[in-house]
VOTORLO-813786 format. One record per residue (C-alpha): x negated, y, z negated; chain; residue number from 1. Coordinates in Angstrom, 2 decimals. Last residue first. Layout:
PT | c1 | c2 | c3 | chaine | num
PT | X | Y | Z | A | NUM $
...
END
This chain:
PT | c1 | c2 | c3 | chaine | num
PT | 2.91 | 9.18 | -5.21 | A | 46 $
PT | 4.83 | 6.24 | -6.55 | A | 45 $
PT | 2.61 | 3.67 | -4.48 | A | 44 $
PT | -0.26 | 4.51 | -6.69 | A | 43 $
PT | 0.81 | 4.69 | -9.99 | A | 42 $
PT | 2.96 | 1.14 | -8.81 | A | 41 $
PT | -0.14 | -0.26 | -7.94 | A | 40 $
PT | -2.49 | 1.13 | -10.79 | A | 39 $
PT | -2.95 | -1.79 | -12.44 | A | 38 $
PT | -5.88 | -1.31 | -14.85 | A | 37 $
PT | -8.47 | -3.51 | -16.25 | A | 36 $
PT | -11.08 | -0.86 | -15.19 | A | 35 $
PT | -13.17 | -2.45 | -12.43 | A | 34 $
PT | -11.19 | -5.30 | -11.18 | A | 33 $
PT | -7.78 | -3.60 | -11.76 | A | 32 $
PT | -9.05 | 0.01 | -9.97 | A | 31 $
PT | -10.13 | -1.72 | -6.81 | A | 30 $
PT | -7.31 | -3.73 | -6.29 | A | 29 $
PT | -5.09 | -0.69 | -6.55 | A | 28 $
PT | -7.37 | 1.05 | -4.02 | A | 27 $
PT | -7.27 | -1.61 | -1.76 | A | 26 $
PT | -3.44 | -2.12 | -1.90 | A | 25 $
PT | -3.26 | 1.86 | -1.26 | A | 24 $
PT | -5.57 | 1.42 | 1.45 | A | 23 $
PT | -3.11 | -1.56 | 2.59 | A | 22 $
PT | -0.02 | 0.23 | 2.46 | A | 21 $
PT | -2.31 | 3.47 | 4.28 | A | 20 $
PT | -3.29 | 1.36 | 7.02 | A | 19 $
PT | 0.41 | -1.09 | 7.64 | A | 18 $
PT | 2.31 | 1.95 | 7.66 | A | 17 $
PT | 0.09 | 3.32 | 10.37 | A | 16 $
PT | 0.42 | 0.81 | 12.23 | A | 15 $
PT | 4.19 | -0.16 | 12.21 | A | 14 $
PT | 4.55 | 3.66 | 13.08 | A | 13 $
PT | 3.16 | 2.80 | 16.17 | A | 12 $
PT | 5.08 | -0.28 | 16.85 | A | 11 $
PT | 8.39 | 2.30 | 16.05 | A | 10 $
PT | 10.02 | 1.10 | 12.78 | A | 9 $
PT | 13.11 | -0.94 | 11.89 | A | 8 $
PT | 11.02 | -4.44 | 11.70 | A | 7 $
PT | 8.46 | -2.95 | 8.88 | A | 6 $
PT | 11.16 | -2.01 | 7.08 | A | 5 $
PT | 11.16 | -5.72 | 5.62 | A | 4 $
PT | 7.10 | -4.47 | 4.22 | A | 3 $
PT | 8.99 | -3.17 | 1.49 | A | 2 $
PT | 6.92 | -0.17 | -0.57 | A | 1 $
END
């Protein structure tokens, strides 16, 4: 995930690449802090 796209897209595509790159950000977070685990790339690979 690049956030430099972010400049080529539509405003409202801009949002909703912005939601799910930070729920999968979240989620990531989530997993390290509770299980030791980085799961970004796990995550951003699906």
């Amino acid at each position: 995930w690049d956030l430099k796209v972010l400049g080529e897209l539509p405003h409202f595509m801009k949002l909703c690449y912005l939601a799910v790159f930070n729920f999968i950000n979240e989620i990531a977070y989530l997993a390290l802090k509770k299980h030791g685990l980085d799961a970004t790339e796990i995550l951003k690979d699906e």
